[in-house]
VMD Tcl script that builds the backbone (N, CA, C; Angstrom):
set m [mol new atoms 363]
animate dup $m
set s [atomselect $m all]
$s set {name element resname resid chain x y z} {
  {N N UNK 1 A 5.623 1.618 4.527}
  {CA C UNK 1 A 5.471 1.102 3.185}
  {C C UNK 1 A 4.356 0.069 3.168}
  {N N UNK 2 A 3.369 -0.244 1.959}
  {CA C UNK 2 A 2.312 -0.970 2.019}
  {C C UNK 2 A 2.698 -1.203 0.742}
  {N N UNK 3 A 2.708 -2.635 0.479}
  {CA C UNK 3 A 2.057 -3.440 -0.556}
  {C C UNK 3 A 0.781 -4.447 -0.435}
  {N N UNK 4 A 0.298 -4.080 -1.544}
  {CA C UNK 4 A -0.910 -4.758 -2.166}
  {C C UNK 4 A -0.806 -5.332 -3.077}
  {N N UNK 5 A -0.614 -6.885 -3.104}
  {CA C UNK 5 A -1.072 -8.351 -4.047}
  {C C UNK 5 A -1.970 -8.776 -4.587}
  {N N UNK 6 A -2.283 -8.209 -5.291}
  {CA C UNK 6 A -3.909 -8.392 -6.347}
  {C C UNK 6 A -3.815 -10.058 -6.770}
  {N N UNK 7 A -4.997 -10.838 -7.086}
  {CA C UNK 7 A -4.651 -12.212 -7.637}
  {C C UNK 7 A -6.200 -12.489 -7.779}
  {N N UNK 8 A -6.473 -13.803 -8.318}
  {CA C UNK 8 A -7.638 -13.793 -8.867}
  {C C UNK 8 A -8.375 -13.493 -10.134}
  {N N UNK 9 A -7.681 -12.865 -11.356}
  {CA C UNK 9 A -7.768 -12.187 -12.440}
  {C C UNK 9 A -7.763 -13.287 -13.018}
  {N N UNK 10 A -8.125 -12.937 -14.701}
  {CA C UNK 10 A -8.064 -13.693 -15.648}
  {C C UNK 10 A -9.082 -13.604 -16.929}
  {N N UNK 11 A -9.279 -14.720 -17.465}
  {CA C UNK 11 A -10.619 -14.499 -18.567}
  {C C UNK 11 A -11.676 -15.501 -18.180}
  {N N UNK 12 A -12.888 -15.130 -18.563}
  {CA C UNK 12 A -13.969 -15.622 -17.835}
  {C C UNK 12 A -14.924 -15.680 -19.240}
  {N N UNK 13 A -15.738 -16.527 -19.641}
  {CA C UNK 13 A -17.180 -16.437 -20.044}
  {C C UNK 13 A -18.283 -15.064 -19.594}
  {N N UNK 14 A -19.116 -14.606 -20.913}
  {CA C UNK 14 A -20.365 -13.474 -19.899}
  {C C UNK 14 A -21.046 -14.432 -19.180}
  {N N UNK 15 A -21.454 -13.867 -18.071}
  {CA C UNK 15 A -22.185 -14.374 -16.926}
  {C C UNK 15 A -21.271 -15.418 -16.286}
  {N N UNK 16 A -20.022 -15.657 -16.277}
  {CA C UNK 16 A -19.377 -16.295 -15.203}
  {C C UNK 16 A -19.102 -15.472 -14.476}
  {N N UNK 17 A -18.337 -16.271 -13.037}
  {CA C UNK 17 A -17.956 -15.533 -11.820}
  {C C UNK 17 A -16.091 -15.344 -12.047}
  {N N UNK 18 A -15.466 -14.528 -10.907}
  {CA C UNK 18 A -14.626 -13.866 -10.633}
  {C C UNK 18 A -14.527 -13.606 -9.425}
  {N N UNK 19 A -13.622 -14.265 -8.704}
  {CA C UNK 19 A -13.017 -13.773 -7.151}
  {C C UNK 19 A -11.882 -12.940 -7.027}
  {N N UNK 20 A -11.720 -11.203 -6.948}
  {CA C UNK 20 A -10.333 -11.081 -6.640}
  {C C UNK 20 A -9.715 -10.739 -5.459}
  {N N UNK 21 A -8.795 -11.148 -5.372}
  {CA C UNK 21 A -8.385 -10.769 -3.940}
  {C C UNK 21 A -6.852 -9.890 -3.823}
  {N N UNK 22 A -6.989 -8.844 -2.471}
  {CA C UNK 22 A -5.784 -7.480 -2.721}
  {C C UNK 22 A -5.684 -8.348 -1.149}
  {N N UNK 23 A -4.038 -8.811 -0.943}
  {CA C UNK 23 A -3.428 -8.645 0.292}
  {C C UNK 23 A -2.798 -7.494 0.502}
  {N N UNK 24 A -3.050 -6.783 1.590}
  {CA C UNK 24 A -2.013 -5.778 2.193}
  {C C UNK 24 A -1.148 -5.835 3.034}
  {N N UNK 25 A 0.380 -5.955 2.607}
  {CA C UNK 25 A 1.045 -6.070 3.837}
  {C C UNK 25 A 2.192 -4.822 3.867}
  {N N UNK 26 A 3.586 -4.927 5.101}
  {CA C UNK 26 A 3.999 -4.071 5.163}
  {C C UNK 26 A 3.796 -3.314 6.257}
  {N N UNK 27 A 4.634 -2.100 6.359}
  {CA C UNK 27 A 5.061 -1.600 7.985}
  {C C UNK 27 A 3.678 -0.581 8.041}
  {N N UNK 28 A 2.324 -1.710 7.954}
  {CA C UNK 28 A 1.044 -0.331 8.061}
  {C C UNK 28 A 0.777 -0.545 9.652}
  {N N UNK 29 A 0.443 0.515 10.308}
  {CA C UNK 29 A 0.179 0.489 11.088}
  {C C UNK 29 A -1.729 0.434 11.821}
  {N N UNK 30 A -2.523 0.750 10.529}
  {CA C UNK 30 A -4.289 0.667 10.736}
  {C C UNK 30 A -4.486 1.046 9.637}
  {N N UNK 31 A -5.352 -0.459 8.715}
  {CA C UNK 31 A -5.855 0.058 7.838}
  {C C UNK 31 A -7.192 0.846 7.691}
  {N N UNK 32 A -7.401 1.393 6.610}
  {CA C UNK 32 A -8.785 2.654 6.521}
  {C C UNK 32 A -9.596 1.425 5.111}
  {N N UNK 33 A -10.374 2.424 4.741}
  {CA C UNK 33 A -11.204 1.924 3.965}
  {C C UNK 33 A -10.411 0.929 2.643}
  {N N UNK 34 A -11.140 0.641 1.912}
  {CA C UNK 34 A -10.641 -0.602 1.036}
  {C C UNK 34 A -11.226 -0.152 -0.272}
  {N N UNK 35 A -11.084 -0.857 -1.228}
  {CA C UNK 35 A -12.078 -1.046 -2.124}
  {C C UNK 35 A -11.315 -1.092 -3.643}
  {N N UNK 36 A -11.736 -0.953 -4.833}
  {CA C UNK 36 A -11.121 -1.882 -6.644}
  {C C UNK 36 A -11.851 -0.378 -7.282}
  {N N UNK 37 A -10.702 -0.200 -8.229}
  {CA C UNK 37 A -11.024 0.677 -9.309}
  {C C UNK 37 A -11.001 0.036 -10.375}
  {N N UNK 38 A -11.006 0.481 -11.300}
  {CA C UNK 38 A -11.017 0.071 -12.823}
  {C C UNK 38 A -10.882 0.241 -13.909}
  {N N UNK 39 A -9.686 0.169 -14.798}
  {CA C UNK 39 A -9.628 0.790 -15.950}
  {C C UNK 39 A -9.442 0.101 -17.444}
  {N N UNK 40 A -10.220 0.933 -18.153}
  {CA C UNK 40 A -10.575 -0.445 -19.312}
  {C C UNK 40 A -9.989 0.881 -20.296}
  {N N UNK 41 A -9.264 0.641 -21.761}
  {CA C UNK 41 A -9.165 0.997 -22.568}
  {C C UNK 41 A -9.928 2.326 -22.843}
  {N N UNK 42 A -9.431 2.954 -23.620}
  {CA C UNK 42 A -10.373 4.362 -24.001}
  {C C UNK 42 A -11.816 5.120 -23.068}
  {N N UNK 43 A -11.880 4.549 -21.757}
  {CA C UNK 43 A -12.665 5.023 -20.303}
  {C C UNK 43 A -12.221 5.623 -19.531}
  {N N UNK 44 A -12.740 5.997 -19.161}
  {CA C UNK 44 A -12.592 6.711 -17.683}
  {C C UNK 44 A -12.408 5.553 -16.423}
  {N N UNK 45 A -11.193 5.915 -15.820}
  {CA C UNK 45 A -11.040 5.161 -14.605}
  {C C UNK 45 A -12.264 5.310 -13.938}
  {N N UNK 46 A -12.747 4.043 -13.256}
  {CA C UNK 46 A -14.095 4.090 -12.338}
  {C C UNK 46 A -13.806 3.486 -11.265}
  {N N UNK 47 A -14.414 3.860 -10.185}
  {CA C UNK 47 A -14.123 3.242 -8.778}
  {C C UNK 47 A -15.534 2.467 -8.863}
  {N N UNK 48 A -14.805 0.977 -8.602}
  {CA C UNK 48 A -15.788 -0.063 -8.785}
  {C C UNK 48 A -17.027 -0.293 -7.012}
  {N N UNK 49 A -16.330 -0.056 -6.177}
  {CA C UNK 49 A -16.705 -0.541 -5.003}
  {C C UNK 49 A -15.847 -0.201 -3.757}
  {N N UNK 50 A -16.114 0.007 -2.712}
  {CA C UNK 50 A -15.531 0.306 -1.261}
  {C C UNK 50 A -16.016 -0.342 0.022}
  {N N UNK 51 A -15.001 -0.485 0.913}
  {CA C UNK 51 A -15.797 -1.066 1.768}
  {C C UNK 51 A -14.848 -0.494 3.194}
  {N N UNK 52 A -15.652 0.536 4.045}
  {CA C UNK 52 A -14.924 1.012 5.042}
  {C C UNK 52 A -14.610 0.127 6.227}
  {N N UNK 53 A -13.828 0.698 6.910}
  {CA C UNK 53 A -13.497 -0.063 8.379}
  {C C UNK 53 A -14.859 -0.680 9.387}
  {N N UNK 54 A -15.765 -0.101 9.216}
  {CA C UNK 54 A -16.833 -0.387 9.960}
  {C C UNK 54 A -18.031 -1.830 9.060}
  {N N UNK 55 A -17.227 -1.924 7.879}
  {CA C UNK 55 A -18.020 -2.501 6.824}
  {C C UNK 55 A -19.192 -2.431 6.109}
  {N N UNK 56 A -19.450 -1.107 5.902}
  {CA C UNK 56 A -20.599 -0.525 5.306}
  {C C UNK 56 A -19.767 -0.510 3.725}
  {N N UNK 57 A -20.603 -0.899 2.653}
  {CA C UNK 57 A -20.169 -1.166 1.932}
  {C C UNK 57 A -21.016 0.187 0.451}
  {N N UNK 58 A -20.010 0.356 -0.713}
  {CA C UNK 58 A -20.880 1.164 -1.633}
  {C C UNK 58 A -20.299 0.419 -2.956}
  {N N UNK 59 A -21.170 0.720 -4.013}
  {CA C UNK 59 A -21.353 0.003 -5.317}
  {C C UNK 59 A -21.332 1.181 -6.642}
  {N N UNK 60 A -20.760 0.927 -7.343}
  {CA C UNK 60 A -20.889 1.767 -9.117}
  {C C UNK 60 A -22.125 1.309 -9.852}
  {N N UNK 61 A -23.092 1.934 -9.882}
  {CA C UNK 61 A -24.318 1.549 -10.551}
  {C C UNK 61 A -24.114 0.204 -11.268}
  {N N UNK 62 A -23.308 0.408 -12.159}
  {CA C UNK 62 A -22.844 -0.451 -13.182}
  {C C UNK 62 A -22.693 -1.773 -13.022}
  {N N UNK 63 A -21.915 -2.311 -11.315}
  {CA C UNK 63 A -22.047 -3.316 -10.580}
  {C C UNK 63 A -22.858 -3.707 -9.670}
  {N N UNK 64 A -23.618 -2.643 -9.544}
  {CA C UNK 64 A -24.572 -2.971 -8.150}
  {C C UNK 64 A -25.504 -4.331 -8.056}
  {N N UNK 65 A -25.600 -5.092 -7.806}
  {CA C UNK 65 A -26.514 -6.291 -7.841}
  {C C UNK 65 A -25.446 -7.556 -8.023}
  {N N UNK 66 A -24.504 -6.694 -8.754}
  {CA C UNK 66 A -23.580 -8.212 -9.174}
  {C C UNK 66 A -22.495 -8.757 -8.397}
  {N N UNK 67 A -21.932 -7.820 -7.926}
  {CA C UNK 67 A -20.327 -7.513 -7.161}
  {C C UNK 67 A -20.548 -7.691 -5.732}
  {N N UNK 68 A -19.865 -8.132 -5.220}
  {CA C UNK 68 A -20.040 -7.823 -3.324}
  {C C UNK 68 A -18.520 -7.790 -3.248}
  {N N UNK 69 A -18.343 -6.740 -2.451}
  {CA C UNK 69 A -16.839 -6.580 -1.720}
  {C C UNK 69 A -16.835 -6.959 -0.695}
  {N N UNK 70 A -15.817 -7.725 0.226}
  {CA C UNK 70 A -15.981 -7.879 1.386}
  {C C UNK 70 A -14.032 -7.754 2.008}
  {N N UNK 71 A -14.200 -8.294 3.017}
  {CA C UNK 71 A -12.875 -8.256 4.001}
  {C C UNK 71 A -12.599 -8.990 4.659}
  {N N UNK 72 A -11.404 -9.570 5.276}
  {CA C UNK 72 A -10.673 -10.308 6.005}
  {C C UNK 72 A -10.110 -8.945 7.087}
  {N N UNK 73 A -10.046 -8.821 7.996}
  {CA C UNK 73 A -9.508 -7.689 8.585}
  {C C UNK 73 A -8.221 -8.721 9.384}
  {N N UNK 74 A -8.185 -10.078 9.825}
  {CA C UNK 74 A -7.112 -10.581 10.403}
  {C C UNK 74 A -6.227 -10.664 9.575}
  {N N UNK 75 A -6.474 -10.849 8.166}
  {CA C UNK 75 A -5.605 -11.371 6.833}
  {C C UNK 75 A -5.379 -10.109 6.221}
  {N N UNK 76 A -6.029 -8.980 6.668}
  {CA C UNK 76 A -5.940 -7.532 5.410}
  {C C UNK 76 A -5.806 -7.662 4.020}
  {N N UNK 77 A -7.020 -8.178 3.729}
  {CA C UNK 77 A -7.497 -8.414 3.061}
  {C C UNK 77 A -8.482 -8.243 2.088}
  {N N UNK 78 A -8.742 -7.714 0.865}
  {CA C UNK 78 A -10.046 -7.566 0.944}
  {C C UNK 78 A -10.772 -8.523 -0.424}
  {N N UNK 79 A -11.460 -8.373 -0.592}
  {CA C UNK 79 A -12.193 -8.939 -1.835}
  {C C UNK 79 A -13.024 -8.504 -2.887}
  {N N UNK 80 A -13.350 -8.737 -4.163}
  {CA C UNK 80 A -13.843 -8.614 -5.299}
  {C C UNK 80 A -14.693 -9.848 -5.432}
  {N N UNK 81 A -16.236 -10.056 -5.094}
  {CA C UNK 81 A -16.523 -11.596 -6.179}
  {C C UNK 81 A -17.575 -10.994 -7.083}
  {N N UNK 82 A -17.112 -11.127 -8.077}
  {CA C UNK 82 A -18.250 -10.640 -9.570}
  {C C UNK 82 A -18.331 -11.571 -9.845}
  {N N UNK 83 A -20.386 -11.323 -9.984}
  {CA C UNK 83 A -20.977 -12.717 -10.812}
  {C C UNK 83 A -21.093 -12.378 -11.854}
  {N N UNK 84 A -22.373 -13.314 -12.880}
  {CA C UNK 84 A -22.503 -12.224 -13.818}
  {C C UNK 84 A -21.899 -11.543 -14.499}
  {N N UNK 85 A -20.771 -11.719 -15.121}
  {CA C UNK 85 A -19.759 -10.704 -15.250}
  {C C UNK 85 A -20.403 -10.117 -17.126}
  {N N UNK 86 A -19.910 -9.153 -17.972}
  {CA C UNK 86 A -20.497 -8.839 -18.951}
  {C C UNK 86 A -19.101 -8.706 -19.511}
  {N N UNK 87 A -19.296 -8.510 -20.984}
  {CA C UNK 87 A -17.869 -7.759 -21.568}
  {C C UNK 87 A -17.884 -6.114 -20.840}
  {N N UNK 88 A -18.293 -5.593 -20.804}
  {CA C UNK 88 A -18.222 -4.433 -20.526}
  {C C UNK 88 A -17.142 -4.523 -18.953}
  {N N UNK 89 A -17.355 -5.134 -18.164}
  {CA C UNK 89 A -16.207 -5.131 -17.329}
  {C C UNK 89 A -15.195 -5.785 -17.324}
  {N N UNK 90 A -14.818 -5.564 -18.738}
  {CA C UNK 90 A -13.355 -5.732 -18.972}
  {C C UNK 90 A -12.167 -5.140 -18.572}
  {N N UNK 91 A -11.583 -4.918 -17.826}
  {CA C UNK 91 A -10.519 -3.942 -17.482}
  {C C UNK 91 A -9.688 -4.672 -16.712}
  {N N UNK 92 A -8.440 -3.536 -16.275}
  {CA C UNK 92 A -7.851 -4.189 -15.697}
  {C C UNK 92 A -8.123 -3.330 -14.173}
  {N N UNK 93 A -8.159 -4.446 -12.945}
  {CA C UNK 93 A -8.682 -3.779 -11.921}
  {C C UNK 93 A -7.472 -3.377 -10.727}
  {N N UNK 94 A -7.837 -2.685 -10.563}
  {CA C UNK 94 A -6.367 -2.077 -9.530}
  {C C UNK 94 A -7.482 -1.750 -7.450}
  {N N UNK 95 A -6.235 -2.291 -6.908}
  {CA C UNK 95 A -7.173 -2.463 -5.497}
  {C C UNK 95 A -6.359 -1.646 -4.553}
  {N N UNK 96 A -6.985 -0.657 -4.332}
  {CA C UNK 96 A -6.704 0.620 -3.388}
  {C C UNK 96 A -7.120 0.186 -1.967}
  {N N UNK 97 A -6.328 1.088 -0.758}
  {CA C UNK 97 A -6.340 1.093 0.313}
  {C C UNK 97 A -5.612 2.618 1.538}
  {N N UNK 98 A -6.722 2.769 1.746}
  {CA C UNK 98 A -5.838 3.803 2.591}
  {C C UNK 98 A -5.352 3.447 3.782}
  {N N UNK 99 A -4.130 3.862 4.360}
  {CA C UNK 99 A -3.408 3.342 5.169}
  {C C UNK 99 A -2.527 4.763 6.379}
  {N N UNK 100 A -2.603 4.377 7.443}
  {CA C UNK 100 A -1.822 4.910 7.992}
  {C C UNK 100 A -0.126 4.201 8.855}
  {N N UNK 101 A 0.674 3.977 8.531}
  {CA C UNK 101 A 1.701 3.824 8.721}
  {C C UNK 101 A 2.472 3.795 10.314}
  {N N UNK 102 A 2.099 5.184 11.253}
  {CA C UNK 102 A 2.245 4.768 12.619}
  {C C UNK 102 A 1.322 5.524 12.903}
  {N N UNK 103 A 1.215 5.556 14.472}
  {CA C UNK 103 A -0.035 5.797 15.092}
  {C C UNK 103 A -0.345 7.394 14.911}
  {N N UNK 104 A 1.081 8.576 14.216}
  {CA C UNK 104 A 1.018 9.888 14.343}
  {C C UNK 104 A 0.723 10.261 13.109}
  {N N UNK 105 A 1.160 9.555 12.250}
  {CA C UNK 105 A 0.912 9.589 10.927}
  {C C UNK 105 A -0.463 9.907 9.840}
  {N N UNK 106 A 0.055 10.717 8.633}
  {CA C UNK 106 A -1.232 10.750 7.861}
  {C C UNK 106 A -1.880 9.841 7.222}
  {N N UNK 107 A -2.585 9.816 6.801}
  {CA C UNK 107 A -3.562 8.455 6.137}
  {C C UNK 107 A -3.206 8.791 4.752}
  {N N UNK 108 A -2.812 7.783 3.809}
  {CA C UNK 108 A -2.658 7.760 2.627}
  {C C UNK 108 A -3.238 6.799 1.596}
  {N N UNK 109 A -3.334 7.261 0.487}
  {CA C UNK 109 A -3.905 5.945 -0.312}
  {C C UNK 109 A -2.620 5.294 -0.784}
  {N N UNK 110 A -2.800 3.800 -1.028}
  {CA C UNK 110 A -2.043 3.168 -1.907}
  {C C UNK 110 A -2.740 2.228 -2.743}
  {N N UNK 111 A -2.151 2.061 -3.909}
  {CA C UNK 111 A -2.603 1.271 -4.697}
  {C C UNK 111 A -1.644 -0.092 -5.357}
  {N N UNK 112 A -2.431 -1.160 -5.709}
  {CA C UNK 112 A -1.906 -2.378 -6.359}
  {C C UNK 112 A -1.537 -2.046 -7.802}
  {N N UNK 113 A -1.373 -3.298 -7.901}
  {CA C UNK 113 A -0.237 -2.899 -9.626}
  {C C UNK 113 A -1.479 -3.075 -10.718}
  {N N UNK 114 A -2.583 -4.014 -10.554}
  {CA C UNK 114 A -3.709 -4.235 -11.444}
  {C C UNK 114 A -3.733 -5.254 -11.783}
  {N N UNK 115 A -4.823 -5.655 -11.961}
  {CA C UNK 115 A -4.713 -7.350 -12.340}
  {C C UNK 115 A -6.000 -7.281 -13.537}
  {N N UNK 116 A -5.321 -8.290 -14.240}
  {CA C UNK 116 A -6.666 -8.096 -16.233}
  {C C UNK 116 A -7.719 -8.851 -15.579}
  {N N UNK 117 A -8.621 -8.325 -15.932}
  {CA C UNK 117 A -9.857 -9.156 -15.875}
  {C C UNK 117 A -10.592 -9.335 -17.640}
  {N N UNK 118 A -10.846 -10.381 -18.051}
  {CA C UNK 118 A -11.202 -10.022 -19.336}
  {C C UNK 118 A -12.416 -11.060 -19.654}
  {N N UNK 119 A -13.948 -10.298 -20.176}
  {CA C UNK 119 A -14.957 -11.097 -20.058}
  {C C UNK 119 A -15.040 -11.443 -21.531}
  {N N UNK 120 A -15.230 -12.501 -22.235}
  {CA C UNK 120 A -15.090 -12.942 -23.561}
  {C C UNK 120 A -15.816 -13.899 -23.611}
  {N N UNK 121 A -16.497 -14.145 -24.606}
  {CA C UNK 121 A -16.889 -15.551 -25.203}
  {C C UNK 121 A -15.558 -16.162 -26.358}
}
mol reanalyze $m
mol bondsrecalc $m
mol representation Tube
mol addrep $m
């Protein structure tokens, strides 16, 4: 079983910043890649960012320049910091992780519950 603790959310000014952070805990046995989706009202869910085990990292056009994902691998951990933020990434963001459970086991995704992010003046 894996849970993921999203925190960091909230409402922000355009062009302020945003730190979020997904703990993973639970009977995982090696985590896999990381990374925040996103879903805003009347859109299409978008996968915001990833960041694999080796830490090569990928970006959604949409964020690229603004967002950096990163990781804690002692803390399993990972991170969200959006600068810059616009109304348009308003949503609420949900933080995925694939996980394998014991050492024989398949790799699965799991996901967090979502946390609002909301950019407003």
């Amino acid at each position: 079983q894996v849970q993921l603790v999203e925190s960091g959310g909230g409402l922000v000014q355009p062009g302020g910043s945003l730190r979020l952070s997904c703990a993973a805990s639970g009977s995982i046995f090696r985590l896999g890649s990381m990374g925040w989706y996103r879903q805003a009202p009347e859109k299409q869910r978008e996968l915001v960012a990833t960041i694999t085990t080796g830490g090569s990292t990928n970006y959604a056009d949409s964020v690229e320049g603004r967002f950096t994902i990163s990781k804690d691998n002692a803390k399993n951990t990972v991170y969200l910091q959006m600068n810059s933020l616009k109304p348009e990434d308003t949503a609420v963001y949900y933080c995925i992780t694939a996980a394998r459970l014991n050492a024989w086991g398949p790799v699965r995704d799991y996901w967090g519950q979502g946390i609002q992010v909301t950019v407003s003046s």
